[in-house]
C-alpha positions as CSV (number, residue, x, y, z in Angstrom):
1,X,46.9,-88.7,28.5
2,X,44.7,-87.4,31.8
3,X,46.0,-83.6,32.2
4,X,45.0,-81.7,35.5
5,X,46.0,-78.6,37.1
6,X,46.7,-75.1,35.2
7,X,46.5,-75.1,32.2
8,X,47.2,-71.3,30.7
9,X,47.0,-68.1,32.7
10,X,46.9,-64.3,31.4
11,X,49.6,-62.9,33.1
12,X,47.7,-60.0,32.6
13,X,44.6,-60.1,34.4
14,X,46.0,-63.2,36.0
15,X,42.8,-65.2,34.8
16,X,43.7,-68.8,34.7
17,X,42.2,-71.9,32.9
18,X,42.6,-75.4,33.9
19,X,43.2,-77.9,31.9
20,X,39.9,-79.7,33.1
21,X,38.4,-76.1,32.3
22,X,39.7,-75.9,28.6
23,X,38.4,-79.5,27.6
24,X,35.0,-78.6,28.9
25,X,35.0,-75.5,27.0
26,X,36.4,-76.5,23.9
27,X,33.9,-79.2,23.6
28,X,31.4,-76.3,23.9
29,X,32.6,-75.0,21.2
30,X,33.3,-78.0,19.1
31,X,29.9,-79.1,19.2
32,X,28.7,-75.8,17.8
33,X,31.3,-76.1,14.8
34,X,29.6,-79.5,14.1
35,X,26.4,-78.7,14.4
36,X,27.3,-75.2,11.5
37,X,28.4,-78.2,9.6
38,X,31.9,-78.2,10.3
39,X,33.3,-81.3,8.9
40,X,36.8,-82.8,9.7
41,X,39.2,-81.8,7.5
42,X,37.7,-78.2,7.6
43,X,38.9,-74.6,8.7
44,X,38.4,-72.6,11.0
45,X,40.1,-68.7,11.6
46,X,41.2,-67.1,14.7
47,X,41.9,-63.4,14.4
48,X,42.7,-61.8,17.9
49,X,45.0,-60.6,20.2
50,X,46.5,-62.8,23.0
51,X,43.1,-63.3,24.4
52,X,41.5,-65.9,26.9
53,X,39.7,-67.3,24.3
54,X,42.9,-68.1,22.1
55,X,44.0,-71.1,23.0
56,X,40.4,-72.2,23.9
57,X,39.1,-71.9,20.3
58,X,42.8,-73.7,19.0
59,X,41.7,-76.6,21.0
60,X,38.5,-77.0,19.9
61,X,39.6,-76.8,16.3
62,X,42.4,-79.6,17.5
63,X,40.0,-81.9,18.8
64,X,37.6,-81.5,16.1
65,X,40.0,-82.5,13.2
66,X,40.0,-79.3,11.7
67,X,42.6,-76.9,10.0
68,X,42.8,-74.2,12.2
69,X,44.6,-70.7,11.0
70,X,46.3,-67.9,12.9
71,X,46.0,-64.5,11.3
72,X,47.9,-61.6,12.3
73,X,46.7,-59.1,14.1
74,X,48.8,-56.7,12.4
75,X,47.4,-57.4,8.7
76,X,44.6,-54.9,7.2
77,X,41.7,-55.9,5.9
78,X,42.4,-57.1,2.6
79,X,45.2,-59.2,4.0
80,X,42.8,-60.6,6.4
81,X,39.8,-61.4,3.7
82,X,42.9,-62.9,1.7
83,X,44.0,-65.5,3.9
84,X,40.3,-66.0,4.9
85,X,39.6,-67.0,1.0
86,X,42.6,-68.9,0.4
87,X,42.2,-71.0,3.9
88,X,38.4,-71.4,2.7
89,X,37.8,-71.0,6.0
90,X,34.2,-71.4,7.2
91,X,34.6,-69.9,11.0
92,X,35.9,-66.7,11.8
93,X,36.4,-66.4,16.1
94,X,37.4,-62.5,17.0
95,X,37.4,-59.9,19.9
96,X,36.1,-56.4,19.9
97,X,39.5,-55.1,19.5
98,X,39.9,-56.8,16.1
99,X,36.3,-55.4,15.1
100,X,37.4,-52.6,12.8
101,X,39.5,-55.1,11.0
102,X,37.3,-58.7,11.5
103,X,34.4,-57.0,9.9
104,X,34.8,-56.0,6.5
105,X,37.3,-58.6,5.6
106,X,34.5,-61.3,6.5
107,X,32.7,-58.7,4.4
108,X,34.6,-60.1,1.7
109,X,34.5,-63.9,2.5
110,X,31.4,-65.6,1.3
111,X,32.4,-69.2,2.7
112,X,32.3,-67.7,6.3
113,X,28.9,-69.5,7.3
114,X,30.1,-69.1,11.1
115,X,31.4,-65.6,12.3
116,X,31.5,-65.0,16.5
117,X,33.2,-62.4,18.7
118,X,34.6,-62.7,22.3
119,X,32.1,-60.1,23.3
120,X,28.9,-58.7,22.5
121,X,27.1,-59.5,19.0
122,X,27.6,-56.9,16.2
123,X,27.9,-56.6,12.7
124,X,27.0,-59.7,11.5
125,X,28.9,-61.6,14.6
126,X,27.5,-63.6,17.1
127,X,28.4,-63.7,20.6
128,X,30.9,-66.3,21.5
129,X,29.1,-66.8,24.9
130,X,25.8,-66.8,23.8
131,X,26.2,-69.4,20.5
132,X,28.3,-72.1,22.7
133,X,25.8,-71.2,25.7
134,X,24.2,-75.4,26.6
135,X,26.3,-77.2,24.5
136,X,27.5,-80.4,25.7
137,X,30.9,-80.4,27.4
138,X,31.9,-83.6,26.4
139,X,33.7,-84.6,23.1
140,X,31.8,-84.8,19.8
141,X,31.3,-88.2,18.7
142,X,33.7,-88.1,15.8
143,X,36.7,-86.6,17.5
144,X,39.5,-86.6,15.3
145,X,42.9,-84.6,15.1
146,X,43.5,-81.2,13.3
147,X,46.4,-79.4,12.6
148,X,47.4,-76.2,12.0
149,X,47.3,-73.8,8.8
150,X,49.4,-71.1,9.0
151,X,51.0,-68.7,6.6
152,X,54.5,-68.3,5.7
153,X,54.7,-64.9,4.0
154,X,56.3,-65.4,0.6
155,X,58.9,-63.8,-1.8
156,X,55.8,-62.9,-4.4
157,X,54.3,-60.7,-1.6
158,X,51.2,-63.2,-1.1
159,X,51.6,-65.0,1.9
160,X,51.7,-68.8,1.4
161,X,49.7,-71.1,3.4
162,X,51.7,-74.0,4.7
163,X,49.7,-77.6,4.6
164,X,50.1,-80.6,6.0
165,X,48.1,-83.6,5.6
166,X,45.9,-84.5,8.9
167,X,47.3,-86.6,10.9
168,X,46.7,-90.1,11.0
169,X,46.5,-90.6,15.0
170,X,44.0,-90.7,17.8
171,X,42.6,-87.7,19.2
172,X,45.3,-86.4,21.9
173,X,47.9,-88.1,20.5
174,X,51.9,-86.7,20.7
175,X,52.5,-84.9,17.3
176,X,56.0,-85.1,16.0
177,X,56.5,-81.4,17.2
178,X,55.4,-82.8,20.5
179,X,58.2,-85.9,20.4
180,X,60.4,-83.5,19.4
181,X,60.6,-80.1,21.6
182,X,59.6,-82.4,24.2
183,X,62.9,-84.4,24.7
184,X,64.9,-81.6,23.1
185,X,63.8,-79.2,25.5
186,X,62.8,-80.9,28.5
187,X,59.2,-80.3,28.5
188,X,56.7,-82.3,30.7
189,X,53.6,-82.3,32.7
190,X,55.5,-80.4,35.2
191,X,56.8,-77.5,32.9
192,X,55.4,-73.8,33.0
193,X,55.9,-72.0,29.7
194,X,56.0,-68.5,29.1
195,X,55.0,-67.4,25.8
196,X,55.9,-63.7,25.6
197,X,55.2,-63.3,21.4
198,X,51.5,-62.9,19.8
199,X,50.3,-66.2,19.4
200,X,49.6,-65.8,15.8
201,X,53.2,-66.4,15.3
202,X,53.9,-70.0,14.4
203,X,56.5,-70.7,16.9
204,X,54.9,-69.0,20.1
205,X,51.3,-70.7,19.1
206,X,53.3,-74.4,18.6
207,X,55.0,-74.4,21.5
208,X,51.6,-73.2,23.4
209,X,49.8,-75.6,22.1
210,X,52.6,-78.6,22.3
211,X,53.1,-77.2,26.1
212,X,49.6,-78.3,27.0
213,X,49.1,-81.4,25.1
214,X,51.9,-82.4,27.1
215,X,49.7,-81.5,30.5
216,X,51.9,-78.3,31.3
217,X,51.2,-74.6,32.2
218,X,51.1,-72.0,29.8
219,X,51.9,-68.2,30.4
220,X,50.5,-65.7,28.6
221,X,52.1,-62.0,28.1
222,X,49.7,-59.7,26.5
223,X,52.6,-57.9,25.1
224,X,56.4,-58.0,25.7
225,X,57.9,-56.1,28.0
226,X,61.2,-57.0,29.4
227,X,60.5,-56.0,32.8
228,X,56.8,-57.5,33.0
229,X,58.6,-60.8,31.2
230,X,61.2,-61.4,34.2
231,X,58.0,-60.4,36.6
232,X,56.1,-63.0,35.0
233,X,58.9,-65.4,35.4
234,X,59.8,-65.1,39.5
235,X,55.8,-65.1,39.9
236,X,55.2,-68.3,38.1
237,X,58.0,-69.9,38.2
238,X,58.5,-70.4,35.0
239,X,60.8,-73.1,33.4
240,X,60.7,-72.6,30.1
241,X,60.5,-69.9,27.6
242,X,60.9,-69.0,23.6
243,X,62.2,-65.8,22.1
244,X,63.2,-63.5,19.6
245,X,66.3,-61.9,19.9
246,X,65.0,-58.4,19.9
247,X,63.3,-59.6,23.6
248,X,67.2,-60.5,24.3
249,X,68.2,-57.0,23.3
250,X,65.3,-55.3,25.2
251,X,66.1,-57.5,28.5
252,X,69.9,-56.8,28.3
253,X,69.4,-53.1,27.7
254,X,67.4,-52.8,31.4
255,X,69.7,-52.0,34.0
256,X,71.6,-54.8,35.7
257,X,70.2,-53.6,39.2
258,X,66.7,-54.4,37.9
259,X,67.7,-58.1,36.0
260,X,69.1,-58.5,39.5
261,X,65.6,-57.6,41.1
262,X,63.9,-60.9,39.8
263,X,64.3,-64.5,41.0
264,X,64.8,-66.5,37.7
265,X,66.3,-69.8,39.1
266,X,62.8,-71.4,38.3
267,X,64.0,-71.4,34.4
268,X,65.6,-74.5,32.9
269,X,65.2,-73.6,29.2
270,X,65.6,-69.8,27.0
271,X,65.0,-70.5,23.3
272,X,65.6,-68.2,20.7
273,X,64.7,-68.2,17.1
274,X,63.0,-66.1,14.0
275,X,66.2,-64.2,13.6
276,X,69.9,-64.0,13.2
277,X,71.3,-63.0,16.8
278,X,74.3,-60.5,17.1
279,X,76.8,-62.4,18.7
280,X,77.5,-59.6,21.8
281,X,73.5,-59.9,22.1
282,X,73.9,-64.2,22.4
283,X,77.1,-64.3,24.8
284,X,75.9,-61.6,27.0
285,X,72.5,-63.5,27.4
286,X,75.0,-66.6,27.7
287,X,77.3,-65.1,30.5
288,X,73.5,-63.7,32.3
289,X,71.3,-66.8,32.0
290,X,73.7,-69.2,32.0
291,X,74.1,-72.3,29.6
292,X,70.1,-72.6,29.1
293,X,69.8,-70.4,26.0
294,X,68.7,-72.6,23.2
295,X,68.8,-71.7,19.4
296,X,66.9,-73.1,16.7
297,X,66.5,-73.0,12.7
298,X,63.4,-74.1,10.9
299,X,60.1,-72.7,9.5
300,X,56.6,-72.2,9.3
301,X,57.1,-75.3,7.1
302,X,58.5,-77.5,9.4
303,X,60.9,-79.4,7.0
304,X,63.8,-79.4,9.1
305,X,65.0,-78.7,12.5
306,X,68.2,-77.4,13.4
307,X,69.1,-76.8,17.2
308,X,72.2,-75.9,19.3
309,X,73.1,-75.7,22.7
310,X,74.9,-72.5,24.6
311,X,78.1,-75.2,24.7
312,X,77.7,-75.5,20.7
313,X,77.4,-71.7,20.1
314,X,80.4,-70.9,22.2
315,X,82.7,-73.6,20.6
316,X,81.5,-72.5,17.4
317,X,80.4,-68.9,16.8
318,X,77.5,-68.0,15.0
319,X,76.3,-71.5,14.4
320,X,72.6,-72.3,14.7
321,X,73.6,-75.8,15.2
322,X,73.1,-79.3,13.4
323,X,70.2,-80.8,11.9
324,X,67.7,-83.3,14.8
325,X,65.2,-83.3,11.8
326,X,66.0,-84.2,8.6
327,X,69.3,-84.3,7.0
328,X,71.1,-80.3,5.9
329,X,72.3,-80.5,2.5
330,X,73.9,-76.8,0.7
331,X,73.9,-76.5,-3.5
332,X,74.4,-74.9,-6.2
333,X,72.4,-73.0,-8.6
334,X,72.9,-76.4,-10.6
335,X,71.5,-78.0,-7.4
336,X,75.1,-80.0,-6.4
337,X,75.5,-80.2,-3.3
338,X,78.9,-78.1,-1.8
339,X,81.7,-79.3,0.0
340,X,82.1,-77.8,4.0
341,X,82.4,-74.3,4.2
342,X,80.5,-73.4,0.7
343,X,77.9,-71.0,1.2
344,X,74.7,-71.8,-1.3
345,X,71.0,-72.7,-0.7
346,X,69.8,-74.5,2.3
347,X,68.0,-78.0,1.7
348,X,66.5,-80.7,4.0
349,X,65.9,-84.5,3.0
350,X,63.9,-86.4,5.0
351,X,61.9,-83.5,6.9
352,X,58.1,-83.7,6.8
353,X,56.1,-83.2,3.5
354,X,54.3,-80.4,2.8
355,X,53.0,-77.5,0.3
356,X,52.0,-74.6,-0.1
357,X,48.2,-74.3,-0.2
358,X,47.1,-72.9,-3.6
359,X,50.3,-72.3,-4.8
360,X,51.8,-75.2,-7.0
361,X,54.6,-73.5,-8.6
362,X,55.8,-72.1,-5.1
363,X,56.0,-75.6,-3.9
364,X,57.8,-76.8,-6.8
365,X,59.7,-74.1,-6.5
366,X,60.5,-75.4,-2.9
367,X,61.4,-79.1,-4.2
368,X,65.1,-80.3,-5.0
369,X,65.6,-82.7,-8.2
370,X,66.1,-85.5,-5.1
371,X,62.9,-84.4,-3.7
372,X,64.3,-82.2,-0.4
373,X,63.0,-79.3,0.4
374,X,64.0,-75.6,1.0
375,X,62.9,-72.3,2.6
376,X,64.8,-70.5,0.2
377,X,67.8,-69.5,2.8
378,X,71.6,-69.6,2.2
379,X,73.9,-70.8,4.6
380,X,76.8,-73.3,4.8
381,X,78.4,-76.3,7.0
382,X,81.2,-76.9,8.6
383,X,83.2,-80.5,8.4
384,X,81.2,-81.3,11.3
385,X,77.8,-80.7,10.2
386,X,77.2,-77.4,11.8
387,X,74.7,-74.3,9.9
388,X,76.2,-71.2,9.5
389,X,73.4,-69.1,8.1
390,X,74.5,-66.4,5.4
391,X,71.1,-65.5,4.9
392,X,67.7,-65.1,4.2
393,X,65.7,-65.8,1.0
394,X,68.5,-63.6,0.0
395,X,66.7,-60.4,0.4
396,X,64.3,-60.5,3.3
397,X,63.9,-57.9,5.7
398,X,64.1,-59.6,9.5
399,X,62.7,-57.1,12.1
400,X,62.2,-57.7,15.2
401,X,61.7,-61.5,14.3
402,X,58.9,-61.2,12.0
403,X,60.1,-61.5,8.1
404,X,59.3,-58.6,5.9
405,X,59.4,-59.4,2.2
406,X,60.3,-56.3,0.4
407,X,58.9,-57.3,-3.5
408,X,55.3,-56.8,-1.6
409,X,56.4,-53.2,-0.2
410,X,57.8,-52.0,-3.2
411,X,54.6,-53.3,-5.7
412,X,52.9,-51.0,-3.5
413,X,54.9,-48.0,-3.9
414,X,54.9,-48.5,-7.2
415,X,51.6,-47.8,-7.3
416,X,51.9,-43.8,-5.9
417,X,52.0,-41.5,-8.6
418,X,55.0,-40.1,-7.5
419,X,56.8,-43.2,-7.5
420,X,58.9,-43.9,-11.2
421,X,60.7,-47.1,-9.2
422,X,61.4,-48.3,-5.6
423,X,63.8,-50.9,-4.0
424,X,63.0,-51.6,-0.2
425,X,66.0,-52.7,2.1
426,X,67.3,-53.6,5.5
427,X,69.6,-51.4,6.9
428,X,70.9,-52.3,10.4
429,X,68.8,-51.1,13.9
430,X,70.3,-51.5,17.3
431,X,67.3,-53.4,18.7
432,X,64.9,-54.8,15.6
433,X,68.1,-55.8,13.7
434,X,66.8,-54.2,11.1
435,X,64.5,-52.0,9.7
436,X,62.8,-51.3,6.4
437,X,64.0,-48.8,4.1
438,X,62.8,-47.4,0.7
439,X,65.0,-46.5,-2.2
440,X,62.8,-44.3,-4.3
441,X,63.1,-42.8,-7.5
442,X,60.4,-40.1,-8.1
443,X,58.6,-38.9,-10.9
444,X,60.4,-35.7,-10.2
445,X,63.5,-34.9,-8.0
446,X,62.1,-31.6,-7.2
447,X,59.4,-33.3,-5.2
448,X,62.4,-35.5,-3.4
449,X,62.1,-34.4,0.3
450,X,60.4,-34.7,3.7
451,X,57.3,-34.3,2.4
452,X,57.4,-36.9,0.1
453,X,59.0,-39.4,2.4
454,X,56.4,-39.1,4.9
455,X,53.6,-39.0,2.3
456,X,55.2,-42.6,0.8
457,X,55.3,-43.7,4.4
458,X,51.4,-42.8,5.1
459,X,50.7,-44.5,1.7
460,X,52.1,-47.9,2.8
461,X,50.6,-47.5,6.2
462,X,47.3,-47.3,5.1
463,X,47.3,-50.1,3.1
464,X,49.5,-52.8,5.1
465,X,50.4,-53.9,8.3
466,X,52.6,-51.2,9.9
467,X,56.3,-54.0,10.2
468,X,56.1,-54.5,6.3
469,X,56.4,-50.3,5.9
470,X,59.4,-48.2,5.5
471,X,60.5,-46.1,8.4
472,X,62.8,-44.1,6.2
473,X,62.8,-43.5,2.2
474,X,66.0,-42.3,0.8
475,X,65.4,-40.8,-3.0
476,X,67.8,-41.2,-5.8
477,X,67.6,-39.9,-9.6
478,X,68.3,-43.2,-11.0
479,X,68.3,-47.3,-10.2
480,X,70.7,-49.3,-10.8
481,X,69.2,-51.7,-12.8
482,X,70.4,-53.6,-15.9
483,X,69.7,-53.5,-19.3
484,X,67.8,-56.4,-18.4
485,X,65.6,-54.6,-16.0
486,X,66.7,-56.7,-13.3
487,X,67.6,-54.3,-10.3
488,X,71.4,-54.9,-8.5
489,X,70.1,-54.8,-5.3
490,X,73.1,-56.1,-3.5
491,X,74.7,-52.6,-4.7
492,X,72.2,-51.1,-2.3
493,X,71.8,-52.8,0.2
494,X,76.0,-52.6,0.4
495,X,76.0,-49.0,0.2
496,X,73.0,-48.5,2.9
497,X,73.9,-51.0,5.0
498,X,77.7,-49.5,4.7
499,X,76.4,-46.0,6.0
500,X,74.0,-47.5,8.7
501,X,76.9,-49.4,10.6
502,X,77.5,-47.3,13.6
């Protein structure tokens, strides 16, 4: 497929790429992987900020038939030099403003053979510029399709990379994503996208990447705001857009004389995802937008899709719609499946196959006797095939859209020596949905108090990405845990959640 015209802008700066532009650079910097002895089949890391050279570097990784992995930008070090290991990645591409973190986690990743920086050389980095300076700009003689790599975070606090095998198609070729968002959505060579999340995310960086396979424009916020967002919309004319319902929250909560300010009749298409969405948030961006808004249900590990309409979420509440990909079956802790209406464990048959990289039990874990698959989430249908969700991997904190998985949070409070035991919770926020909190028991009650709390707080943000951390520890003399040991977390999060409803 012959693409022409824009291809991404920076709403920022307003710098724009074409899509004539981003082949010729990507090639740049394909060659250069090949010539570091990049082989198909491969990886490659990207760790930066939604930068210009994002996308640039995803597509040369795409043409290349390499794995190429996202990492947040939010992670620390050790996170980082994790995921680099367990990737094997042998490329690292970050910016300046990653440095503090890009450096000594590649510090801690032998395989790296190739490490470059959007900016000037340093600390064991070459320049981006400079090292794909004079390479050819047309496409390597082996060409072949890559995929992406990213990481689902998982219930043993390790984030799980999800793998897929390469595909098995021409370079430039629709992938099934493509086939599917494209029709779904209405996406074609005529579409402008604005993607308003960091394009580490899964979703934002899929859609990106689907948008210009399929020869449309992508728009990139540097950060959300909602005001800049609707800006960005009237000044590009933007047709279609993905996101979280916290974004929904934060444009609803500006003042109708300001929504009013912007001409959004350009947009055809507002998807939301990542989260469950208060139903006041979902009909007031109904009755606003019109019948565009979109919802969707799948994951990192694309095993499923499940989609609805604005008509299917007003006729039926809460639903996040009925399966396009693969078939929704709920069960039992025995693994039967339930009749309409049952709430148990959410399984797809047919989706696409994958695993978790590394992790064997964790994918077994993810298998079904009948050989569907499952992202660990509860929900159940109705007689007409509709997903209610009830919720997530039992346990998991959702804020702001991005999952936080609390056994991580609380192996790491475990560790302070003023910390006997700790549960970590989601208690109910007005615009994240929720937040993290920290049920502590100390060493000592005398030492329970504001000091304490905010030392715990400072512990966890020094050693993890700042979402995963409690914004609030609440201390108690003793767990409630059984005999067992196992801790009856549903006590806690009923009493917490109980006093956080306004």
């Amino acid at each position: 497929m012959r693409r022409t015209g824009l291809a991404y802008v920076m709403a920022a700066t307003g710098e724009s790429v074409s899509h004539d532009a981003l082949d010729r650079r990507s090639n740049r910097l394909a060659h250069l992987l090949r010539s570091r002895g990049l082989q198909t089949g491969d990886g490659i890391a990207i760790l930066m900020e939604n930068h210009p050279r994002f996308l640039e570097v995803a597509w040369a990784a795409q043409r290349t038939g390499l794995y190429y992995t996202a990492i947040s930008t939010r992670l620390r070090p050790a996170e980082v030099a994790y995921v680099l290991a367990d990737c094997a990645a042998r490329a690292l591409v970050t910016t300046p403003r990653m440095a503090e973190v890009a450096v000594p986690a590649a510090a801690q990743a032998p395989a790296l053979e190739t490490r470059l920086v959007c900016g000037p050389a340093a600390d064991g980095f070459e320049a981006y510029d400079v090292a794909v300076a004079g390479r050819p700009e047309h496409p390597v003689d082996d060409e072949a399709q890559g995929i992406d790599l990213l990481y689902s975070a998982g219930t043993t606090g390790r984030p799980k990379g999800v793998r897929f095998p390469l595909p098995d198609a021409p370079p430039g070729s629709p992938t099934a994503f493509d086939r599917l968002v494209g029709p779904l959505y209405g996406v074609h060579g005529s579409s402008v996208y604005l993607s308003a999340a960091p394009l580490y995310h899964a979703a934002p960086f899929r859609f990106s990447m689907s948008a210009l396979r399929c020869g449309a424009a992508v728009v990139v916020l540097d950060r959300f705001d909602a005001e800049e967002f609707l800006r960005a919309v009237e000044r590009h004319r933007v047709t279609h857009t993905q996101v979280v319902p916290t974004m929904l929250v934060r444009l609803l909560a500006l003042d109708p004389s300001v929504r009013a300010r912007y001409d959004l009749r350009s947009l055809r298409c507002v998807v939301h995802a990542g989260a469950p969405c208060p139903p006041a948030v979902k009909e007031a961006a109904i009755e606003w937008l019109g019948p565009i808004v979109h919802e969707y249900y799948a994951g990192t590990e694309r095993n499923g899709f499940v989609a609805a309409t604005s008509e299917d979420w007003l006729h039926r509440p809460g639903t996040v719609g009925r399966a396009v990909i693969g078939r929704v079956h709920i069960v039992d802790e025995a693994g039967r499946d339930l009749p309409a209406g049952e709430v148990g464990k959410v399984f797809f048959e047919g989706g696409n196959a994958f695993e978790y990289l590394n992790a064997p039990e964790q994918t077994a874990a993810s298998r079904h006797p009948s050989g569907w698959t499952t992202m660990g989430d509860m929900g159940h249908l109705d007689e007409d095939g509709y997903l209610y969700l009830a919720d997530r991997q039992a346990h998991v904190i959702i804020t702001g859209g991005v999952n936080v998985y609390p056994k991580e949070v609380e192996d790491l409070l475990a560790e302070h020596p003023h910390v006997d035991d700790a549960a970590v919770v989601g208690i109910s926020h007005p615009e994240m949905g929720e937040e993290v909190k920290a049920v502590v028991q100390p060493t000592d009650m005398a030492l329970a108090g504001s000091w304490l709390e905010a030392e715990l707080i400072a512990f966890c943000r020094q050693r993890m990405a700042s979402y995963k951390c409690p914004r609030s520890v609440e201390f108690v003399r003793r767990m409630p845990r059984e005999d067992t040991g196992k801790l009856r977390k549903h006590l806690l999060l009923e009493d917490r959640r109980a006093s956080a409803a306004p």
